[in-house]
C-alpha positions in Angstrom: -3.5 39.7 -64.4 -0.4 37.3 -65.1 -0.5 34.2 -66.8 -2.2 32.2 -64.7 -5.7 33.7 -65.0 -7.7 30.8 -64.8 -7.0 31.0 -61.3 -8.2 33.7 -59.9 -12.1 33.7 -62.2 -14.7 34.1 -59.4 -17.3 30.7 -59.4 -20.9 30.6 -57.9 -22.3 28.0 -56.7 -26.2 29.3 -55.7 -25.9 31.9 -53.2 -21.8 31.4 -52.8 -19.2 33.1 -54.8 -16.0 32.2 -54.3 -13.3 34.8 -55.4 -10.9 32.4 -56.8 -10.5 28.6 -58.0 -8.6 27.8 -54.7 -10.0 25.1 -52.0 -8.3 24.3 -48.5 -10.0 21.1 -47.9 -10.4 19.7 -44.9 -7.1 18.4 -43.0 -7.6 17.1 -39.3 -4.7 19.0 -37.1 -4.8 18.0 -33.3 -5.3 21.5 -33.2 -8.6 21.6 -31.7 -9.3 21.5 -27.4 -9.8 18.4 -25.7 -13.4 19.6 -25.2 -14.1 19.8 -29.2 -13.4 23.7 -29.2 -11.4 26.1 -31.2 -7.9 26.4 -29.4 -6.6 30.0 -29.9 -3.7 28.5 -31.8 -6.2 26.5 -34.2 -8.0 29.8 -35.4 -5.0 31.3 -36.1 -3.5 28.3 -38.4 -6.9 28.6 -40.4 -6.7 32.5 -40.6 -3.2 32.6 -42.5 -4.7 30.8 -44.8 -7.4 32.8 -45.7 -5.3 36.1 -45.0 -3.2 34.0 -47.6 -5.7 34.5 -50.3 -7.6 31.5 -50.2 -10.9 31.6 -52.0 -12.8 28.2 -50.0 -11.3 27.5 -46.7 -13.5 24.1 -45.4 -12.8 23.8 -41.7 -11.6 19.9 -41.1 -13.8 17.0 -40.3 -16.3 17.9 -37.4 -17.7 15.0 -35.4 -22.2 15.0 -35.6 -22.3 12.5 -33.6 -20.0 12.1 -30.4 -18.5 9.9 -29.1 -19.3 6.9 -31.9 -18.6 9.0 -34.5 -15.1 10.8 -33.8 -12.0 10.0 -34.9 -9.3 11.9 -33.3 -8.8 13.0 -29.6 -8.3 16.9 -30.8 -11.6 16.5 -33.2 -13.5 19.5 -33.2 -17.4 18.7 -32.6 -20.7 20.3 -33.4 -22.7 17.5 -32.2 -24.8 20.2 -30.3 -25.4 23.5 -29.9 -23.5 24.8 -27.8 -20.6 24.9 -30.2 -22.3 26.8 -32.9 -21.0 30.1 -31.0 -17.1 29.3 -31.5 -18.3 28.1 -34.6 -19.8 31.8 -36.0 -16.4 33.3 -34.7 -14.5 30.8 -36.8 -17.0 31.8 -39.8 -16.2 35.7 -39.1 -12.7 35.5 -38.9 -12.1 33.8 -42.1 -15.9 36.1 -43.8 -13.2 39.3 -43.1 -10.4 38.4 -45.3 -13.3 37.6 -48.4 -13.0 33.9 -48.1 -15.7 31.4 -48.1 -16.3 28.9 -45.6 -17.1 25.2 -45.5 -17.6 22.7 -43.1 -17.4 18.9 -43.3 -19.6 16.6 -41.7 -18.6 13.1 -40.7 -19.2 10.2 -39.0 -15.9 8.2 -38.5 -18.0 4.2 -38.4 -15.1 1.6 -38.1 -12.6 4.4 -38.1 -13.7 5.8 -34.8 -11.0 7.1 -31.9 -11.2 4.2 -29.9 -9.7 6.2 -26.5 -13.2 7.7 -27.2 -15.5 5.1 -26.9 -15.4 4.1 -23.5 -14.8 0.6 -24.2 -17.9 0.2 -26.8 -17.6 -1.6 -30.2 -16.9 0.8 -33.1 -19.8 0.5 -35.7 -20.1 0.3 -39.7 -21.5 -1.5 -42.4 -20.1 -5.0 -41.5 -17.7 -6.7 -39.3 -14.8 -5.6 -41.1 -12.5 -2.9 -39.7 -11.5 0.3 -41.5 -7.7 -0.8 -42.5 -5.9 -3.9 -41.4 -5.4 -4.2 -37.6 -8.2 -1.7 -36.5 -11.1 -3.4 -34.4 -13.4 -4.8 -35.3 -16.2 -2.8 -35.6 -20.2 -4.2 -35.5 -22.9 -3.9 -38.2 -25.0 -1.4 -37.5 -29.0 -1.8 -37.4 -31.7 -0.3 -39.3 -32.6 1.8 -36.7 -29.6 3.2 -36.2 -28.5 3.9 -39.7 -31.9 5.8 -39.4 -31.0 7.6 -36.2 -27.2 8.9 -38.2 -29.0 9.8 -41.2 -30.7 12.2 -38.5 -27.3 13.6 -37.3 -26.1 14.6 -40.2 -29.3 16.4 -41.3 -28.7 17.9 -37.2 -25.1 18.7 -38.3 -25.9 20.2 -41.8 -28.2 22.9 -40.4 -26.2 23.7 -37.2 -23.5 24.6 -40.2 -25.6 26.6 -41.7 -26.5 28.4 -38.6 -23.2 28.4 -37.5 -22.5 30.7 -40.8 -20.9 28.7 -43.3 -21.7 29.1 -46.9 -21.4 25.6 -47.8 -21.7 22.2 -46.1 -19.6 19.2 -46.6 -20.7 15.5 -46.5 -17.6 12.9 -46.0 -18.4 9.7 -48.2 -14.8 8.7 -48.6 -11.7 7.4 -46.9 -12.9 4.6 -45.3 -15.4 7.0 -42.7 -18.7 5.3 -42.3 -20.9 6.2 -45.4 -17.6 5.5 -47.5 -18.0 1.7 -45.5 -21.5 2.0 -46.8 -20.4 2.3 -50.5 -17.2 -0.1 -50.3 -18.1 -3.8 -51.5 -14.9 -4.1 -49.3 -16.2 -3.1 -46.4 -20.0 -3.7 -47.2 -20.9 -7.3 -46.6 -24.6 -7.1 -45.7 -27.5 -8.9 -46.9 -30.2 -6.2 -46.1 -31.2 -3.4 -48.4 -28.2 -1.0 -47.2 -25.9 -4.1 -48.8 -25.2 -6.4 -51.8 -25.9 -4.0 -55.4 -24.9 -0.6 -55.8 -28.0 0.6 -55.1 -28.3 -0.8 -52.1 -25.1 0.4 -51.7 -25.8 3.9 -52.1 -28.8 4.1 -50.0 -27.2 5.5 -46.9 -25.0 8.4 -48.7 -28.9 8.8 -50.8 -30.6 9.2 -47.5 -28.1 11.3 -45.8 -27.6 13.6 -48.9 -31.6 13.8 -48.7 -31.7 14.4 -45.6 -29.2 17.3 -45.7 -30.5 19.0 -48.6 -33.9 19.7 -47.1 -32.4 20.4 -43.7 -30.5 23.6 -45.3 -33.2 24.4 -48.2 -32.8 24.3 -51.9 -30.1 27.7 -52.3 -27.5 26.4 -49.7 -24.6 24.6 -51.6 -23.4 20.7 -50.6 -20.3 19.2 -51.3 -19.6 15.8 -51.4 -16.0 14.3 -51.0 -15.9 10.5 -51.8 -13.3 8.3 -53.1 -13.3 7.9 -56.7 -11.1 5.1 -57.2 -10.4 3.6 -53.8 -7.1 1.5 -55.3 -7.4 -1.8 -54.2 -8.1 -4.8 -55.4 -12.2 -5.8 -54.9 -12.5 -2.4 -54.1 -14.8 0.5 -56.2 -13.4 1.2 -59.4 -13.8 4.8 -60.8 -16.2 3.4 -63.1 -17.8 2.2 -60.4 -18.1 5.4 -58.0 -19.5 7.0 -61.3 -22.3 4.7 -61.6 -22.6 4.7 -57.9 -23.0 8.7 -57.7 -26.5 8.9 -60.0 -27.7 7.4 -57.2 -27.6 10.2 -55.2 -26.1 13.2 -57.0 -29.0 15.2 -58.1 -28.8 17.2 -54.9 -25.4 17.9 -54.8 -23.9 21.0 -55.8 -20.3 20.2 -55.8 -18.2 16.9 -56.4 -15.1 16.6 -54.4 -13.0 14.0 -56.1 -10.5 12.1 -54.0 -9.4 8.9 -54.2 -8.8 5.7 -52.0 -9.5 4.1 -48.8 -6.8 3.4 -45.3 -5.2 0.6 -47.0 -4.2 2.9 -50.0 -3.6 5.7 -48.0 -0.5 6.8 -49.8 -3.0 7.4 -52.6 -5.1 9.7 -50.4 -2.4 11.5 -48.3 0.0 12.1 -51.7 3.3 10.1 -51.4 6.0 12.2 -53.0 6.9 10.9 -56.3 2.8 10.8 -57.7 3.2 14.3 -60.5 1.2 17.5 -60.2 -2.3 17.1 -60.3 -2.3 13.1 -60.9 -5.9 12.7 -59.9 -7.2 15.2 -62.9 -7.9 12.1 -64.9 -10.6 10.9 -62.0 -12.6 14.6 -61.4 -12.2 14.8 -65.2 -14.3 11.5 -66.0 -17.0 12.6 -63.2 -17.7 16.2 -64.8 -17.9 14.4 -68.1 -20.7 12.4 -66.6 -22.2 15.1 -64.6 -21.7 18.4 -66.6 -23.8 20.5 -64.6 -22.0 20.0 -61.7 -18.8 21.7 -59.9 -15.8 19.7 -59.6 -13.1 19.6 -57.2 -9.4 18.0 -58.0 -6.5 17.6 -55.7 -3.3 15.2 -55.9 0.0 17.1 -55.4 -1.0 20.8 -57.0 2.1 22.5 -56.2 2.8 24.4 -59.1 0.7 27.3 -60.4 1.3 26.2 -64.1 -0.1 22.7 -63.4 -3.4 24.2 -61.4 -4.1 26.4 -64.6 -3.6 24.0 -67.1 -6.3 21.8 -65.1 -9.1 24.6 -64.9 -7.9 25.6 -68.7 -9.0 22.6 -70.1 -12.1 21.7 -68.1 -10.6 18.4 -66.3 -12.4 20.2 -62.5 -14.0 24.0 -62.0 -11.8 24.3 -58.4 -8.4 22.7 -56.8 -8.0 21.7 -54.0 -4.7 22.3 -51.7 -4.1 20.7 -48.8 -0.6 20.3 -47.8 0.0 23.0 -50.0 -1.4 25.2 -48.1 0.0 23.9 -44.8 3.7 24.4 -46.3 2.3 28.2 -48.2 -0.7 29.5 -46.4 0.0 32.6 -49.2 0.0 30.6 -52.6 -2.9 32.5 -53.8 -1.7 35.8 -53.1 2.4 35.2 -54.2 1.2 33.4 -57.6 -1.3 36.6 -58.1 1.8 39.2 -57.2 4.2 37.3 -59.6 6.1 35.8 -56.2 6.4 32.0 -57.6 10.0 32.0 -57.1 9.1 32.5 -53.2 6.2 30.0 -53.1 7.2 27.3 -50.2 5.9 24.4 -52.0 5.3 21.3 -50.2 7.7 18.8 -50.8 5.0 15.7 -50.3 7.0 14.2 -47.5 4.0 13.3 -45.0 5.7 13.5 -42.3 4.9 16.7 -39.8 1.4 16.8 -41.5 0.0 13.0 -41.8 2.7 10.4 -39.6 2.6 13.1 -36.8 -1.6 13.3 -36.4 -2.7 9.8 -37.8 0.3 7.7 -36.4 2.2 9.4 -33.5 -1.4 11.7 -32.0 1.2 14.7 -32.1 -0.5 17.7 -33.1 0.2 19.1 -36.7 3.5 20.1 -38.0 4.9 20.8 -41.6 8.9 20.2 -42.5 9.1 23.0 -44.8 6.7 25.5 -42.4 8.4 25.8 -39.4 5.5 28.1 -37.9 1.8 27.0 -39.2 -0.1 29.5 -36.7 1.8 32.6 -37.4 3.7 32.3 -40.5 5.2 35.7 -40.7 4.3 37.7 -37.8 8.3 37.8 -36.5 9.0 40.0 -39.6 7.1 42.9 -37.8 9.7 43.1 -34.7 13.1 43.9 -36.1 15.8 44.0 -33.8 17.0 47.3 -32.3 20.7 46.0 -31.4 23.2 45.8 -34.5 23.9 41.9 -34.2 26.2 39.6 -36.6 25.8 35.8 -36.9 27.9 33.9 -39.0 26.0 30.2 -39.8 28.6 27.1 -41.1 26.9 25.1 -43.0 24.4 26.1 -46.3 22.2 22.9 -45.9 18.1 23.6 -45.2 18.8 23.8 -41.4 21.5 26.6 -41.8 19.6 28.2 -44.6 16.4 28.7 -42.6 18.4 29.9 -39.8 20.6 32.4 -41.3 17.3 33.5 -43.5 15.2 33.6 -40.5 17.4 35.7 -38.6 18.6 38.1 -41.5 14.8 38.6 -41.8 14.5 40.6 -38.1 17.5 42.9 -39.6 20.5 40.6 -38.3 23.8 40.9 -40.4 24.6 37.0 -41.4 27.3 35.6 -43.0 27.2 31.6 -43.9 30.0 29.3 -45.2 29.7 26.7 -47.5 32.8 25.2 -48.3 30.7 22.9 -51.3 29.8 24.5 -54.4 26.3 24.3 -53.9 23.6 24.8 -50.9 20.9 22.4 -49.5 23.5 19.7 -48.2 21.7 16.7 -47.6 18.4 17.7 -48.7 19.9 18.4 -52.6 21.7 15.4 -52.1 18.7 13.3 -51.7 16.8 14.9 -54.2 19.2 13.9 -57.4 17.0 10.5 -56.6 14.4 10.7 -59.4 11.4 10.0 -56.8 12.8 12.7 -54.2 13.0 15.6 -56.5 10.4 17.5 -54.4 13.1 17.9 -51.6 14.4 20.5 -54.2 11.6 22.6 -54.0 12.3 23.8 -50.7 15.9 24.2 -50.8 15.3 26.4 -54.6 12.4 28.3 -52.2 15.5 29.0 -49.4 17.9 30.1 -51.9 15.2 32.1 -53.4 14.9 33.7 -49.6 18.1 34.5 -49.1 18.6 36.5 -52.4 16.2 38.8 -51.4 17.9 40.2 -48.0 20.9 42.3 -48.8 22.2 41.5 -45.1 22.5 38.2 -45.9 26.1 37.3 -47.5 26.6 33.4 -48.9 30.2 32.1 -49.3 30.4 29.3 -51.4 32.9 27.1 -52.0 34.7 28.2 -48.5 35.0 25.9 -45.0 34.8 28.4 -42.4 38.1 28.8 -40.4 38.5 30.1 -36.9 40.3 33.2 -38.8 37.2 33.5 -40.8 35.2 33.8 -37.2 37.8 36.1 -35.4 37.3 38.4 -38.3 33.5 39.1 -38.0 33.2 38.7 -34.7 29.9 37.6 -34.5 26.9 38.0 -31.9 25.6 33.9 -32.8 27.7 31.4 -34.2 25.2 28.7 -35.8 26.9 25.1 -36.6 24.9 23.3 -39.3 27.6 21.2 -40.8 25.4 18.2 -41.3 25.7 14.8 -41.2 28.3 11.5 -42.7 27.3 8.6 -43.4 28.0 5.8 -40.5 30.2 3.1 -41.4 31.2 0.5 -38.6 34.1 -1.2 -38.3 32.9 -4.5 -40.0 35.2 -7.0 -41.6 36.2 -6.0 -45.0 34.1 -3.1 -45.5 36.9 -0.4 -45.7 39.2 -2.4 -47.6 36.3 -2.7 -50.2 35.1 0.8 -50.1 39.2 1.8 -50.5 39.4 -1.2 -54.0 39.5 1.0 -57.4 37.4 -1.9 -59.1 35.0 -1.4 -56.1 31.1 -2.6 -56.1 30.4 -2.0 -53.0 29.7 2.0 -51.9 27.8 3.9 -49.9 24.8 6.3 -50.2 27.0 9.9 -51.3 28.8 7.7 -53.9 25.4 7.1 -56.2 24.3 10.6 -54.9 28.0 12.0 -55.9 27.5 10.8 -59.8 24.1 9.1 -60.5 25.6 9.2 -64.0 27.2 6.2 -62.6 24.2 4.1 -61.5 22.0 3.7 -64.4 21.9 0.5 -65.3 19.3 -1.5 -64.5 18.8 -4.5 -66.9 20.0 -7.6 -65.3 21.5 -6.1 -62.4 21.7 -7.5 -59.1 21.2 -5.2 -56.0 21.7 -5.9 -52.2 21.3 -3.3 -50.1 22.6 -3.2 -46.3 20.0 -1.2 -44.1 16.4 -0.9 -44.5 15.9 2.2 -43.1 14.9 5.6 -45.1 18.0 6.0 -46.7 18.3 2.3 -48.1 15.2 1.9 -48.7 15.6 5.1 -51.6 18.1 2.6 -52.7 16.0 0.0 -53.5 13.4 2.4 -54.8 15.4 3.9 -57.4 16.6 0.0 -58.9 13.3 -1.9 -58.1 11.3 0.4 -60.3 13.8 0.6 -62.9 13.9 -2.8 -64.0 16.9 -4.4 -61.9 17.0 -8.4 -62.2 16.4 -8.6 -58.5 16.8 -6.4 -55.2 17.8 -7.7 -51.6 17.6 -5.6 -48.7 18.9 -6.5 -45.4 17.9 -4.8 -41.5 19.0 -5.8 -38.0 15.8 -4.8 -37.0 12.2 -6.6 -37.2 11.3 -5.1 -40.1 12.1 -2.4 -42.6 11.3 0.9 -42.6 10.7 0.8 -39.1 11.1 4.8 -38.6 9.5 6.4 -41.8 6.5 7.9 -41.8 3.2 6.2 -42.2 3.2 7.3 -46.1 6.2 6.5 -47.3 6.1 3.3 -45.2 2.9 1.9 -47.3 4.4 3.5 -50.8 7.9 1.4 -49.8 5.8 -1.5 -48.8 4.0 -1.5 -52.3 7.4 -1.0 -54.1 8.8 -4.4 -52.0 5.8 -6.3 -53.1 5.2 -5.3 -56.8 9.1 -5.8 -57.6 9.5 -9.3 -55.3 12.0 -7.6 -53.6 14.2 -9.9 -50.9 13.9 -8.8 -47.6 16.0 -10.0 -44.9 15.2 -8.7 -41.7 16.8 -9.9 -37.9 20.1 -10.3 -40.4 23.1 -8.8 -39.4 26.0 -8.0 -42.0 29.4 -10.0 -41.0 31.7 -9.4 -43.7 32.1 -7.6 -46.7 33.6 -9.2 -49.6 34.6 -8.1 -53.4 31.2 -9.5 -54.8 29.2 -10.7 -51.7 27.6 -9.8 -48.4 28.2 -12.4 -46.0 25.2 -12.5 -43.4 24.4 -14.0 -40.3 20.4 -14.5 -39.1 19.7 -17.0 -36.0 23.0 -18.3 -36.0 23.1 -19.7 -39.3 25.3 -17.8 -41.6 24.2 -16.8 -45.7 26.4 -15.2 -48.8 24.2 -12.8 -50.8 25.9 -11.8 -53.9 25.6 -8.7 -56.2 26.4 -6.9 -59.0 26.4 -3.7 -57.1 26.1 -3.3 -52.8 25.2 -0.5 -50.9 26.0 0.5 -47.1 23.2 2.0 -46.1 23.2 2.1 -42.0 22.5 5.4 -41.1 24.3 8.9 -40.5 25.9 10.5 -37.6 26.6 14.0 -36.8 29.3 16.0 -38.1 30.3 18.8 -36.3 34.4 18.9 -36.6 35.0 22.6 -36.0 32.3 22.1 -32.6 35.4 22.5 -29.8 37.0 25.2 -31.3 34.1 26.9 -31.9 33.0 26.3 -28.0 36.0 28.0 -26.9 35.7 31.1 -29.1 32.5 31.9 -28.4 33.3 31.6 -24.3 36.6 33.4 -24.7 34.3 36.5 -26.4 31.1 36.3 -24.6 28.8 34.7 -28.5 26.2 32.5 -28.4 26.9 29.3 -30.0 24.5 27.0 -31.6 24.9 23.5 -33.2 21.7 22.9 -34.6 20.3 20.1 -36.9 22.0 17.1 -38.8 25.4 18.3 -36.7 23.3 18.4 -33.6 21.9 14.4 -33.7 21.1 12.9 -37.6 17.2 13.3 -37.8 14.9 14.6 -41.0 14.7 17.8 -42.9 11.8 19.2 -40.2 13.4 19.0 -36.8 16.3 20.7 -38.2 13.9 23.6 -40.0 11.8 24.1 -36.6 15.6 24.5 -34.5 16.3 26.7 -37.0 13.5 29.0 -36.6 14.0 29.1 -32.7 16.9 31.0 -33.6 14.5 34.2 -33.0 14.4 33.0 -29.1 18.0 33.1 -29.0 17.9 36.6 -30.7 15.3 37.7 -28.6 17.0 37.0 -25.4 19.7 38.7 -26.8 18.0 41.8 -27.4 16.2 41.7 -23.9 20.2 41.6 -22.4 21.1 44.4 -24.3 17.9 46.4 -24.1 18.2 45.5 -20.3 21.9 47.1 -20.6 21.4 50.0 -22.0 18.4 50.5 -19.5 20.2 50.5 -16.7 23.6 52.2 -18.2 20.7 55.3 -18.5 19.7 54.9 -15.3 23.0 55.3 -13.3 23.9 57.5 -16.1 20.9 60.0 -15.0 21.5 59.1 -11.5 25.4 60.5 -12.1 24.1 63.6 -13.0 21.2 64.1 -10.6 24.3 63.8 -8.0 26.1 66.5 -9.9 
């Protein structure tokens, strides 16, 4: 065994042993059928992961009680029984590759899918609604808290029945027993409101109800918030108290943490360390020794998840977005593969802005395929095909990776002295670092195929192109920043005492832009890239920070995470946001600024011009024509294509097997008929 041993020690919890310390827990996808079945598609994303190795795979949140208590229009249910049967073929699927299965059980309260509910009032604890904005829900009755308590013990055994080995109740993130805990959300009088105890009495009554719905030898999880992060809110202190109300019949303790309003606390944001929450599942098994604990928080790296079991902080760990972006961690960390683990980079935006914010269905930056990882591999091509890719940023990486994998002979060009483009770029910020991950993963890739050649340091030519002769041309040349012809702003980007500069001059030398102490900062754009800005001087002690954005508000286009962890940052630092203000002028030590007319100088000890990127393709015409003049496919594919994010420009990249398969159907095709009138030739004869 390597050094991570820890990991891989079988656990069992009564009649379930799982075969490693490993946990998927449960991650809504969109994945599911409009009618609350398995999709094909949604199978197959769970059975990579336990193919992968995983010893607990617990199937996402399942809806007991439909339609008041769903939250998502692609929400698997189990309501009745007439879904237990795709149910037992989700439990056999994962049973044959030796993982365990979980289920958990939920009733969404003031969080319900409103599309759902036919026009009816959502229901919780109280009037208040789940996260600012929401509806408001109504208080539910006695008899109806009754009447849940019922569903869930309906849901519990239809699991069991089902096949799982384990059931899962939800009392966290702001779902309806969670409401029931909350003095945030719990506002009643009666005796499911006011003390803890009352508090509790749902989650007591439903965990009652479960336990002698399934029998004393089938194991329950529970997942509840520890700390929910917000002011008023349950402190961890206070969830610990809280759980001897109801804990006795529990077998496992899932410890997360926080509510809707702290989501970025639940749903990791990026720059929170490996295995943050330890501290929280650590301070419940101290209170509760005889029980199993679960952790999660940003477990990326196998080091981090041993030293957690090592020194007793939780008994398993829980993956999530790990496992999106590496449905194989288990099995690469036990074969010594780490330099090939595709860590998740903690960017939120394919797995949690896509389902929560946008309804899109599931996605993953750094995954490009979450159904069928790496079922490609298994159909090389049968053609001798060369590509040449220009560009060694994570769009041109996955792409000449990808295709070198299916036995294509790839040559890329970087002319700098490094790969990743963009992405590295990015990452020399202290609180992107993550973004590093993936691009150390790609390099990683690409050292392993021996018909896969890397030129660094070289701008490919036309003469460079002529001389391969490639099959595919890929352009991936990226992406400069944008810089419009505003008065003064290229005289003072051109003044060798400068202070005004743009976003590749801090990434160029951060040596540069480190200090802090009494520095004023305004920063021109308040989308993603300015807004890293102002991260990376708010939180380092800068005298003040401005921002200003055309637009109503900043931040308008990040994803739901990072939008709540920048909106935190603005608040905790008094940052000065100027929004509807439009930048005039550029002067040696001043912004001057215009907003309803009326015209306002910000000054600065350092500015930045932050207003976007555009595509840089230079070589695109030339390449055009080449590739026409000699019958090759050309591609122009992320940043170079339209500026966007790491994960359009990963997914384009890994349709570069459609573009190689229609190739090899042309040729195949060929050759077919060439045989054909070739046999037809001699027949004549």
């Amino acid at each position: 065994m390597n050094n991570y041993q820890a990991i891989f020690e079988p656990l069992s919890v009564k009649r379930m042993t799982l075969k490693n310390r490993v946990v998927m827990p449960p991650m809504g996808t969109n994945f599911a059928n409009m009618d609350g079945t398995f999709s094909m598609q949604h199978v197959s994303y769970y059975e990579q992961r336990a193919k992968g190795g995983t010893g607990l795979i617990t199937l996402e949140n399942v809806c007991i009680d439909y339609p008041m208590g769903t939250n998502g229009a692609r929400q698997l249910r189990m309501d009745n029984d007439q879904y237990i049967s795709g149910l037992w073929n989700f439990n056999e699927k994962m049973h044959a590759y030796g993982a365990c299965t979980s289920v958990q059980i939920n009733h969404a309260g003031a969080s319900a899918y409103g599309l759902r509910l036919d026009g009816e009032q959502p229901v919780s604890a109280s009037n208040i609604p789940s996260k600012k904005g929401n509806p408001i829900p109504r208080p539910l009755t006695e008899e109806e808290i009754y009447g849940i308590v019922d569903r869930y013990a309906d849901g519990a055994l239809r699991a069991q029945r089902a096949g799982f080995d384990c059931v899962e109740i939800h009392a966290g993130h702001s779902y309806l027993l969670s409401q029931f805990l909350s003095p945030l959300y719990n506002k009643r009088t009666d005796k499911f409101g006011g003390s803890p105890e009352n508090r509790a009495r749902l989650t007591k009554l439903v965990v009652e109800a479960v336990r002698k719905a399934v029998g004393p030898f089938f194991p329950i999880s529970l997942r509840f918030s520890a700390d929910e992060l917000l002011e008023g809110g349950n402190t961890l202190e206070d969830t610990i108290d809280i759980l001897s109300y109801f804990a006795e019949e529990v077998d496992i303790l899932n410890v997360s943490a926080a509510l809707n309003d702290s989501l970025q606390y639940q749903i990791d944001k990026m720059n929170l360390p490996d295995g943050w929450r330890a501290y929280m599942s650590k301070a419940v098994k101290e209170r509760f020794p005889d029980k199993i604990t679960v952790t999660s928080g940003n477990i990326r790296s196998p080091k981090r998840a041993t030293e957690i079991l090592e020194s007793g902080d939780a008994d398993l760990l829980a993956m999530g977005r790990g496992l999106i972006a590496e449905p194989n961690w288990v099995n690469k960390v036990a074969n010594g593969q780490e330099d090939l683990l595709r860590k998740c980079i903690s960017c939120n935006i394919g797995c949690a802005d896509h389902r929560i914010a946008k309804a899109r269905p599931m996605r993953c930056t750094v995954n490009p395929d979450l159904h069928y990882e790496d079922d490609y591999k298994m159909k090389p091509i049968l053609h001798p095909t060369k590509m040449v890719v220009i560009g060694g940023g994570t769009t041109g990486l996955e792409a000449a990776a990808t295709a070198a994998e299916v036995g294509v002979n790839v040559e890329l060009f970087e002319q700098k002295n490094y790969l990743g483009g963009l992405g590295h770029e990015i990452a020399r910020f202290p609180d992107k670092k993550r973004i590093d991950d993936f691009i150390t993963y790609q390099i990683n890739r690409c050292k392993e195929l021996d018909n896969l050649a890397i030129h660094l340091n070289q701008p490919a030519s036309l003469a460079d192109i002529e001389a391969i002769g490639p099959d595919i041309i890929v352009n991936a040349t990226g992406a400069k920043p944008l810089l419009p012809p505003i008065n003064g702003l290229k005289e003072q980007l051109a003044n060798p005492n400068r202070k005004i500069f743009s976003i590749f001059d801090i990434l160029d030398d951060m040596t540069k832009f480190q200090e802090f102490e009494g520095k004023e900062i305004v920063v021109i754009g308040g989308g993603a890239v300015g807004l890293d800005v102002v991260e990376y001087y708010a939180e380092r002690g800068a005298k003040k920070v401005s921002i200003v954005e055309m637009q109503v508000e900043i931040g308008k286009d990040l994803d739901l995470i990072t939008k709540l962890a920048m909106m935190e940052i603005v608040e905790k630092f008094g940052v000065e946001v100027h929004v509807e203000t439009k930048l005039t002028e550029v002067r040696e030590s001043s912004f001057l600024v215009e907003k309803d007319g009326e015209l306002m100088e910000l000054p600065f000890d350092l500015g930045f011009v932050c207003l976007g990127m555009r595509a840089e393709a230079p070589l695109i015409r030339e390449l055009d024509n080449y590739a026409r003049s000699n019958g090759a496919v050309l591609l122009n594919m992320g940043d170079s294509k339209v500026a966007r994010r790491i994960m359009e420009g990963t997914r384009e990249a890994r349709d570069i097997l459609k573009t190689i398969e229609v190739l090899e159907n042309t040729r195949t095709q060929k050759m077919l008929f060439e045989q054909t009138k070739s046999l037809q030739a001699t027949q004549t004869i």
